[in-house]
N, C-alpha and C positions, 0 to 999 in steps of 0.2 A: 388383361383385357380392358381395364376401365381407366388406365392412367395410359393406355396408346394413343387415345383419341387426338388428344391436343397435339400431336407430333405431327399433325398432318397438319397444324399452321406453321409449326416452324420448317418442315420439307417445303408448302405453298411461296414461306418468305424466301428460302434460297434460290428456290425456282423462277420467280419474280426478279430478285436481286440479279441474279446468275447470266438471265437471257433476255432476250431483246422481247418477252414476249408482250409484257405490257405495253409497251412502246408500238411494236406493228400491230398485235390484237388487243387493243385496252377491251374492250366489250367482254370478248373470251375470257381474259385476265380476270377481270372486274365480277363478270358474271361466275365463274367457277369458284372463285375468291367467296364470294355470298353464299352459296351455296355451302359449301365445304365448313365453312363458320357456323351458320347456321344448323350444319347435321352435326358438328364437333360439340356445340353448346347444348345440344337437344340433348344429346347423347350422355354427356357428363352430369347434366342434372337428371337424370333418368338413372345413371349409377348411383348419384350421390343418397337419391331415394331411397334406393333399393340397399343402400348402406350393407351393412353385416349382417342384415338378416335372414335366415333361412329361409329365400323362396326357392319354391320346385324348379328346374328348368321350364314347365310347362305352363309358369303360372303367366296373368299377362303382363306383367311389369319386366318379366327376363323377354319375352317374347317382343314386346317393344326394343329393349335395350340391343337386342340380335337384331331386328329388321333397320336400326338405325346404323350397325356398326355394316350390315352389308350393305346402307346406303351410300356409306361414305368409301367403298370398294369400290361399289359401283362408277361415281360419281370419277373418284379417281384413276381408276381404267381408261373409261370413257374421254376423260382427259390427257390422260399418257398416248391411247391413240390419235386425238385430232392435233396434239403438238409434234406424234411424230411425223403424220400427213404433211405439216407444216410445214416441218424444216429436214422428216429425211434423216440421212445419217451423218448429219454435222452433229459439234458441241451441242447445240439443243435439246436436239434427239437424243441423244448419249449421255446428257442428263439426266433428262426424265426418264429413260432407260434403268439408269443407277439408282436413281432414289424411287422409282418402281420395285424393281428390285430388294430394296433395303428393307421397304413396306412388307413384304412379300415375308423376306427371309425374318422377318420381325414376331409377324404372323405365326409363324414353324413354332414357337416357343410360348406366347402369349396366349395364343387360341387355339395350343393341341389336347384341350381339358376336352372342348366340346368338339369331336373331329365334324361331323359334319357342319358345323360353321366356320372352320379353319379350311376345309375342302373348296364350299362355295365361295370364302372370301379370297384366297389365292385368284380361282378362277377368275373371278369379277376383275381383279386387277391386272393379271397378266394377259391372259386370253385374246383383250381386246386388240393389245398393244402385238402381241403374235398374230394374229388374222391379219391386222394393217400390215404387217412386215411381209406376208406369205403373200399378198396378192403385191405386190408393189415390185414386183422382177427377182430374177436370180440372183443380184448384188444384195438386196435388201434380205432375202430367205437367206441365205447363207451367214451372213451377219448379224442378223436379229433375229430370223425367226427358228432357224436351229438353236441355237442358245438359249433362246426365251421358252423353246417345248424344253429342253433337256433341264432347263431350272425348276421349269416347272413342276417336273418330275422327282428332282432332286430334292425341293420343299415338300413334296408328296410324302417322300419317305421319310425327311426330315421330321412330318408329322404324324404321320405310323408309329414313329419310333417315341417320338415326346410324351405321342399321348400313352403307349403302353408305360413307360413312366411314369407319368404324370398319376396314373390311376392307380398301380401298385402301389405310390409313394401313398396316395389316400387311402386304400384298403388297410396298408401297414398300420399309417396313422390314426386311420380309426380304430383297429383293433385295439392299438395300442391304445390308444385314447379308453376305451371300452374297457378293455382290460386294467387299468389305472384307476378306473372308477368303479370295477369292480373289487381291485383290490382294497381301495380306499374304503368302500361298506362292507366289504370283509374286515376290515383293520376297528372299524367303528364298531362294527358287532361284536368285536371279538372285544375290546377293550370295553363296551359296555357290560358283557359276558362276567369279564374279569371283576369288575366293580360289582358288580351283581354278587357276585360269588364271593368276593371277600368283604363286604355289608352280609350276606347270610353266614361264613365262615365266624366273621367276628359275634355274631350277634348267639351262634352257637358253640362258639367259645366262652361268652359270657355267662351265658347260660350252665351250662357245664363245670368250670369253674369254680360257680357262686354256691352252689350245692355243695361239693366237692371242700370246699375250703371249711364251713359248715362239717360236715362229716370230719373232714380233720382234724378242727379244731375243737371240735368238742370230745373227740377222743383222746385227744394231746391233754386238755383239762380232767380227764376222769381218768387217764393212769397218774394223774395228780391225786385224784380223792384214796380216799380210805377203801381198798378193794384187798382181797385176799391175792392170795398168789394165784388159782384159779380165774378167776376174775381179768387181773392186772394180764394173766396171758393171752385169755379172749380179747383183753382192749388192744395188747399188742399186734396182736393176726390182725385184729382190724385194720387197724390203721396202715399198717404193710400193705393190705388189697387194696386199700383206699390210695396209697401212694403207686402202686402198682395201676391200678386205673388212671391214675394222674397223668404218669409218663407215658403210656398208650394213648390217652385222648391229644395232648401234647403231638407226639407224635406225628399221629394220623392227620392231625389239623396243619403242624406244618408241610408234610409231606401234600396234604389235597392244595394248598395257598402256594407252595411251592413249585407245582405241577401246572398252575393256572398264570404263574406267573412266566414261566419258562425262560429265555434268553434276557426278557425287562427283569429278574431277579438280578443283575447285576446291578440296574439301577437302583434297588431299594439298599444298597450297602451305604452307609452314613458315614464319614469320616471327621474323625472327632480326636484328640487330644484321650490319652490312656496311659496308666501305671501297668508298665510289666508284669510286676511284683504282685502289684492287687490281683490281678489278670489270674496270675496262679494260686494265690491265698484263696481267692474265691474260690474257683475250680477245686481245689486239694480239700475245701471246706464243703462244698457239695457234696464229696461221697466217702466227708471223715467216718461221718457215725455209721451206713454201712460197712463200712471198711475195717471200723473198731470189731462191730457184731460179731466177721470174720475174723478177725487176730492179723488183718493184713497190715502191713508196714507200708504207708503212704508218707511218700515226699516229693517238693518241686523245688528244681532247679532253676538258677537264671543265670546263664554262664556270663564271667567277668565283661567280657566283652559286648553285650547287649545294652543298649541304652535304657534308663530309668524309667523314661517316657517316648512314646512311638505316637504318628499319628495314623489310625486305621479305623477299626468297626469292632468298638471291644463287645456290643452285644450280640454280633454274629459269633466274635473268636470265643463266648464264652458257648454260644448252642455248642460248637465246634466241642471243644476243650470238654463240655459239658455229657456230650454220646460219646466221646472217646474212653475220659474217665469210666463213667458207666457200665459200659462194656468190659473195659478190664477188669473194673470190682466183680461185677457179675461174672465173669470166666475164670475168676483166679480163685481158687480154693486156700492153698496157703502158701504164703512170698510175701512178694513186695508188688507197688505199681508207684510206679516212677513217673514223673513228669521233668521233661526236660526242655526250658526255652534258649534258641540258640538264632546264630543273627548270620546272614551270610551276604557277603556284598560282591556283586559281577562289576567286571569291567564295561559292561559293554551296557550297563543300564544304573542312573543312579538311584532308583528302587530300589534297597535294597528285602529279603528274602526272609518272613520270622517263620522260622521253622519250630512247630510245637512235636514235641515227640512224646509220646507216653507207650511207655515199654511193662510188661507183664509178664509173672511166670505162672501163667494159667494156663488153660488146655491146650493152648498153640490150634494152629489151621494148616489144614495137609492143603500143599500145593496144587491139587486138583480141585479145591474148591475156592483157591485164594478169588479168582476173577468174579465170581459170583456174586461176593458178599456186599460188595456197594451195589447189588441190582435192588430194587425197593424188594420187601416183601419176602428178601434170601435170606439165608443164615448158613451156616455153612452143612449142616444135613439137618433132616428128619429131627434125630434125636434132640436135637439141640433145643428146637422149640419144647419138646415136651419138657426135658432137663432145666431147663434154665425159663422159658416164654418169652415173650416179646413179640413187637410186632415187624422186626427186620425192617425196620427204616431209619433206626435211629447212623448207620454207614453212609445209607443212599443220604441222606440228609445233610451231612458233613459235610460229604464229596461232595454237590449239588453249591452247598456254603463257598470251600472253596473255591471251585472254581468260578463263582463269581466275582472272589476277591484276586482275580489274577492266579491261582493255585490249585491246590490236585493234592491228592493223598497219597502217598506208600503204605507198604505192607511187606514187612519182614517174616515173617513166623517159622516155625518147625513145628509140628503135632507132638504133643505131649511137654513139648520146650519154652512154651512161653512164646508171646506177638510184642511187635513193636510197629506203633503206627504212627506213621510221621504226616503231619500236615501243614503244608508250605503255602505261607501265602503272602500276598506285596501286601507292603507298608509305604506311605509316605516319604519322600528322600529328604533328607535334613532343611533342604531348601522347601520346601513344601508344607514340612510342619512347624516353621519355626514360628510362625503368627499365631499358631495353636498351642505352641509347647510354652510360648511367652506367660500365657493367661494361666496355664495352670501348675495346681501347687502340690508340692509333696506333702502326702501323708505320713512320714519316719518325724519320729520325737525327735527333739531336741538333742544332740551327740552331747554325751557326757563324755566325762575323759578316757584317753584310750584304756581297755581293759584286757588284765591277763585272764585268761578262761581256760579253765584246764577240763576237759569233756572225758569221763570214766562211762562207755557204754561200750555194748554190743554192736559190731562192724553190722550197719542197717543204711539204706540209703537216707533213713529220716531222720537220723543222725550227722551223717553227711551233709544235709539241706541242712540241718541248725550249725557247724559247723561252716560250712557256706556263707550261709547270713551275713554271721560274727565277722568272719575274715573279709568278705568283703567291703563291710563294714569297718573295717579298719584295725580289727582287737586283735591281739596276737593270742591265736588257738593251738592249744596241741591236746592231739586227742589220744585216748590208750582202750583199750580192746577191754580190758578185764582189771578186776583192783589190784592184781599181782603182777600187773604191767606196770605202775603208776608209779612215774617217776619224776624227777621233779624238772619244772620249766628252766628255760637257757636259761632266764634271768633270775631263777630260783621265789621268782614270785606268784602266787595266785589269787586273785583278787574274787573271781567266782568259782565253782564247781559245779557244772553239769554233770548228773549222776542218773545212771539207767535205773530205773524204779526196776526190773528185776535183779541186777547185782545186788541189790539190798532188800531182796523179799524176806527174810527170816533173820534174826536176831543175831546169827554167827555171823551172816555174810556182812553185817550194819558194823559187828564190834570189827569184824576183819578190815573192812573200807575204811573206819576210823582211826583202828590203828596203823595203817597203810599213809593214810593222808597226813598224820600227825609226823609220821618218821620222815617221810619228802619234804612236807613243806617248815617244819619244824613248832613247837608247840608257841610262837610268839607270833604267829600267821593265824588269821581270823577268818578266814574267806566265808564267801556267804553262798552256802547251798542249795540249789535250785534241782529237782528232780523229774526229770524225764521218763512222762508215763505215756499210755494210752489213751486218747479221747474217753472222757468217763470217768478216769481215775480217781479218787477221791482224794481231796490235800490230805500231804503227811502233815499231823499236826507240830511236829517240831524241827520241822526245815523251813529255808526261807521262802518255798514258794514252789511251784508245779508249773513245770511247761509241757503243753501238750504238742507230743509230735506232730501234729502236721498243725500247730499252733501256726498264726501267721507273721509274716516278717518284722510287722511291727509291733505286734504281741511277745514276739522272743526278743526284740533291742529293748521292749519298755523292762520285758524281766529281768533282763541281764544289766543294762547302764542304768535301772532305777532301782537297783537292789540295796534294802536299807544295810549301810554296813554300822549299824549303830544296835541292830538286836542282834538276838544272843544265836549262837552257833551253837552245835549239836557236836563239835570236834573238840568243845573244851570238856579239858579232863573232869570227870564226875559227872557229866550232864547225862540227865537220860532222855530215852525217846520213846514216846507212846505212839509207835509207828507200826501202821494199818497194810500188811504185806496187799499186794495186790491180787487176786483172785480171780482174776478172769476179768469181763467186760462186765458193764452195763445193762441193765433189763431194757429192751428196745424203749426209746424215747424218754429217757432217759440221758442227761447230757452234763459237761462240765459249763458253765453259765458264769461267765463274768458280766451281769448284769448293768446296768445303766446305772446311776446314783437314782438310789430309793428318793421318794416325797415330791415327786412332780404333778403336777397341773398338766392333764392328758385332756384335750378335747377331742372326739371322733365324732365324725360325721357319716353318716350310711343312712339309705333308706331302708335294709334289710335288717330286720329285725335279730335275723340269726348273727347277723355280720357284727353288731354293736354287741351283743350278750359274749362270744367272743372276747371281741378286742376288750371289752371294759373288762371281764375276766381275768386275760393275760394281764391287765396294766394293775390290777389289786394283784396279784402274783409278783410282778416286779416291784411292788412295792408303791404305786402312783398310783393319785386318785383320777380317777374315769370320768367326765362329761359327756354325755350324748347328746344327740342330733337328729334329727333324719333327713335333712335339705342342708345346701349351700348360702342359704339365708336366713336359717336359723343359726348356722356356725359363725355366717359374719357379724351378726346382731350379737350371739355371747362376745365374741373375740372384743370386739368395741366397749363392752359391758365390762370383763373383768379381764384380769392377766391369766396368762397360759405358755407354758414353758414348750410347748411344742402340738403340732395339730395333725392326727388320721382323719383322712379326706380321701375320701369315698368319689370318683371323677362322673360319673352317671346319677344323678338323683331329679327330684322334678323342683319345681319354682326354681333354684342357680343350681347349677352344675358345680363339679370342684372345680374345673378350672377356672369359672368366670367367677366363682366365688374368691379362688385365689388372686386373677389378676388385682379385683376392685381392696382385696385384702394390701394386695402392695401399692396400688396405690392410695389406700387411707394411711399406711405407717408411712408415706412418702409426705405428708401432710404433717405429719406429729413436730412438736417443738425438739423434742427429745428423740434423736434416731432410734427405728426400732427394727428388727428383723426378727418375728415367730416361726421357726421353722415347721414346715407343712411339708407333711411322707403321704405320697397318691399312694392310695391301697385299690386297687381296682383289679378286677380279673379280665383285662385286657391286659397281652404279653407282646403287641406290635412295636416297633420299632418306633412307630410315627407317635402311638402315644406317649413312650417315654417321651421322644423328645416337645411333643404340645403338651405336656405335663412342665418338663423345663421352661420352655417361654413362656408359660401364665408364671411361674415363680416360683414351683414346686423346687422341695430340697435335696429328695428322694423320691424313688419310686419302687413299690413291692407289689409283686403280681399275687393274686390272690390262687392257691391258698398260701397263706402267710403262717409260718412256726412261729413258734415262741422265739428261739433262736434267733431268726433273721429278725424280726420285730425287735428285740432285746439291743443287738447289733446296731438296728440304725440309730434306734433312742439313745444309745450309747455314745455315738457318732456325733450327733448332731447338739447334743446337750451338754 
């Protein structure tokens, strides 16, 4: 409607060009000419006004801009009639006929918004030009004015029809319009919602936590103290309720942040550069010492065929790996639970598939309840919670994991047969990690030369997994069931011996073993004996060394290719052995500790007073001397002041934070003449994703979610020093 106007100069200029009318009628010409101009110019600056903005129809600026466009109808009806008076029905008149007309059927489209302004403006222009043709004889009715009624009729319903169009298309539009903007403060609410909830989730995670770690850790330290055996049992129950509470609040917390996050939990998966290997040592180490308490047989596999390093979400695949393990120790009375990482690649996708599998021969799940058990809050009956507890989300939780990372869970079982739960999920394709896999480094020693190892144990999967290791590692293995199997290698050489710490529980089985090895390998052969116990076991004091089965991969190369072969062996003739048969397990918390190297320089930093009495506690235990803190600028102010062998940093404290305390920490060693790097472990009881990684970009080396073992502490300090 408001870009038609000016059309009616360019129709004026054809009409002019076209026919003799300026010529016989200049006045006419001239005069209609002025007019016409004049209500075109009036008219367009009367739109240009009324620009985009929403007036009513009713208002007076639409009300002018309508009276102006029926002036210029008017104006040109009134003139389609006196020129066809003029000239009748030659070219002139059949002209202006046509480009009446054009106007007309122009109308049908541009002004079927407002019908009745498209009704009177048809009229104004046709009408005139029909009445002149109807009075002016039979020749002229017949030729113009039947035509001219039946167009006019024809444009009638031409705009019937546009404007029920025209209207629908804007009801649609604004709904949808309406509807878009509803969703949109739906979508704002709902993501404000979310942020809401996970600032209170974290803030009561914190919370939670900080107590928690507190209560742990002070129980971990007093079945340290001098306590009877009464006593040392009560500390142990404790602490079991206290871990038991741990993985319920855990739980619950991710299950409500999980729930809030819904289909965007895809987006919270990080991909990042990861050790397979670690991947499962970790995993297999989270539920060693349950595992020992039971007498179950724990090992993980990494079949030959999986790459060393993968790029994914190794803190999701550990929650994952983390409620699977869990679960089978907790269902498995006595067996084994297996971990098995395996690699499957499709033709039709270069993603390929890491399938973690961990298989159990505990209570098995009857088929009528298999569907249930990933619903939050299921287990598979009644009795189970009472038997066992839990809060039945650590499945829902998994599943939920996977299938954010492109994957989904299986479920094998038989009732009374033992489960096998398979969790499959995409990884990176080789071209995708290779910018990630460039940067980072293996954690395996140094390869010594290759080694014969000859394995004397009980057929057990975590036997198998240290056999695993070795051979894939490159050392030629051969292993035998029992010492009356034990025969000698192809090559007739044996440079180590892995030995089952129960084949040698009592004095005969030790002299039988002895004299078994001496007749295979012959009395000029030295090997150096390493024995394979339980989590807990106490070193045999005259062998070379103790490997615990679900020891991790680079704990079983460092004991096997660093085994001094220059001390004394227990196979030479006359040697005795003041060897401590093994007896069962460990008094709960209670562990086998290969400790960090004693005499370090510990700074810790926390404003929680319980958190610092702690950590300085465990750090005189391992043998380091303790610095405290309570802010991140009293830790930068010592750290500048004297040397320190490594720093616990607390990431929430007041005056700097740990991490602003760490950035400013790296860039003052960025200053020193002499390059320096202190490594700094975030202790904080946040367990998000986001904060590991804004722990990593300020500079952190590590990170330990609170509550912190001795163990895990012990481990990093070990690592990192």
């Amino acid at each position: 409607m408001n870009a038609g106007a000016p059309a009616y100069i360019a129709l004026l200029v054809v009409l002019l060009v076209a026919s003799p009318l300026i010529a016989t009628h200049t006045t006419l010409a001239i005069g209609a000419s002025f007019v016409l101009i004049a209500l075109v110019a009036a008219r367009v600056a009367m739109a240009r006004k009324i620009g985009n903005r929403p007036v009513g129809i009713d208002a007076p600026p639409q009300q002018i801009l309508r009276a102006l466009t029926l002036a210029l109808a008017a104006v040109w009806g009134a003139l389609g009639a006196i020129v066809f008076h003029l000239f009748g029905n030659s070219s002139t008149g059949m002209l202006m006929l046509f480009l009446t007309s054009g106007i007309s059927a122009g109308a049908a489209s541009s002004l079927a918004l407002d019908l009745g302004l498209a009704r009177a403006y048809t009229v104004l222009l046709l009408v005139p030009l029909g009445i002149r043709a109807m009075v002016g004889g039979w020749p002229s009715v017949a030729s113009i004015g039947f035509p001219t009624a039946l167009f006019l009729a024809f444009v009638h319903d031409q705009l019937c029809r546009n404007h029920e169009v025209y209207w629908r298309a804007i009801v649609d539009s604004t709904f949808l319009r309406q509807r878009s903007l509803e969703l949109e403060r739906a979508k704002n609410t709902a993501e404000i919602a979310v942020k809401t909830q996970a600032t209170f989730l974290a803030g009561v995670n914190h919370e939670l936590r900080t107590p928690l770690h507190g209560v742990l850790g002070t129980l971990a330290l007093l079945q340290e103290s001098t306590l009877d055996t009464e006593q040392r049992d009560l500390a142990a129950t404790a602490q079991r309720c206290a871990g038991d509470l741990l993985a319920m609040v855990n739980d619950v917390l991710d299950f409500t942040k999980f729930t809030a996050l819904g289909d965007s939990l895809r987006e919270q998966i990080r991909l990042e550069a990861f050790s397979v290997r670690r991947l499962v040592d970790d995993a297999i180490d989270t539920v060693a010492e349950p595992g020992a308490r039971k007498g179950l047989d724990l090992a993980g596999f990494v079949d030959p065929d999986v790459p060393a390093q993968l790029v994914g979400d190794p803190f999701r695949l550990r929650q994952v790996l983390n409620n699977l393990l869990g679960n089978a120790v907790k269902f498995t009375a006595t067996g084994t639970v297996t971990l098995r990482v395996s690699i499957r690649r499709r033709p039709e996708s270069p993603k390929p598939d890491l399938i973690l599998s961990v298989a159990d021969t505990g209570i098995g799940i009857g088929a009528e309840t298999r569907a249930q058990l990933f619903q939050p809050f299921r287990q598979a009956d009644d009795s189970i919670v009472r038997r066992f507890g839990g809060t039945g989300l650590g499945l829902a939780i998994a599943k939920a994991l996977c299938q954010a990372m492109d994957g989904d869970i299986t479920l094998e079982s038989t009732l009374g047969a033992g489960s096998l739960f398979s969790a499959v999920v995409r990884v990176a394709s080789p071209q995708e990690a290779s910018a990630l896999l460039s940067e980072s480094r293996s954690s395996l020693p140094l390869r010594s030369a290759v080694r014969s190892v000859l394995i004397v144990s009980r057929s057990l999967p975590s036997t198998d997994a240290v056999a695993s290791v070795l051979g894939q590692r490159g050392h030629r293995v051969a292993s035998h069931s029992g010492i009356e199997q034990i025969v000698a290698t192809p090559d007739g050489v044996a440079d180590v011996v892995l030995v089952d710490a129960f084949l040698i529980s009592d004095a005969t089985r030790l002299e039988s073993f002895r004299a078994r090895l001496q007749a295979v390998l012959g009395a000029e052969q030295n090997p150096r004996i390493l024995v394979l116990a339980p989590l807990g076991q106490k070193p045999f004091a005259d062998f070379d060394g103790v490997i615990s089965r679900t020891a991790s991969e680079t704990a079983i190369l460092r004991k096997v290719e660093n085994a001094n072969r220059s001390a004394p062996s227990p196979t030479a003739p006359g040697s005795t052995t003041s060897f401590q048969a093994p007896s069962g397990f460990p008094a709960e918390g209670t562990v086998n500790r290969s400790p960090a190297r004693a005499g370090l320089s510990v700074l810790i930093a926390d404003d929680n007073p319980v958190n610092l009495q702690i950590a300085a506690a465990f750090m005189r235990k391992m043998g380091h001397t303790p610095h405290v803190v309570a802010d991140g600028q009293a830790a930068l102010d010592l750290v500048r002041a004297q040397a320190f062998d490594v720093v616990l940093m607390d990431c929430q404290m007041p005056t700097l934070d740990g991490l602003e305390a760490t950035r400013l920490l790296r860039s003052w060693e960025s200053t020193l003449s002499v390059p320096k790097h202190l490594p700094v472990v975030a202790m904080t009881a946040s367990t998000d994703q986001e904060q590991r990684r804004a722990c990593a970009l300020a500079g952190m080396d590590d990170f330990l979610s609170k509550p912190v073992s001795f163990q895990e502490l012990s481990k990093v300090i070990h690592r990192l020093t």
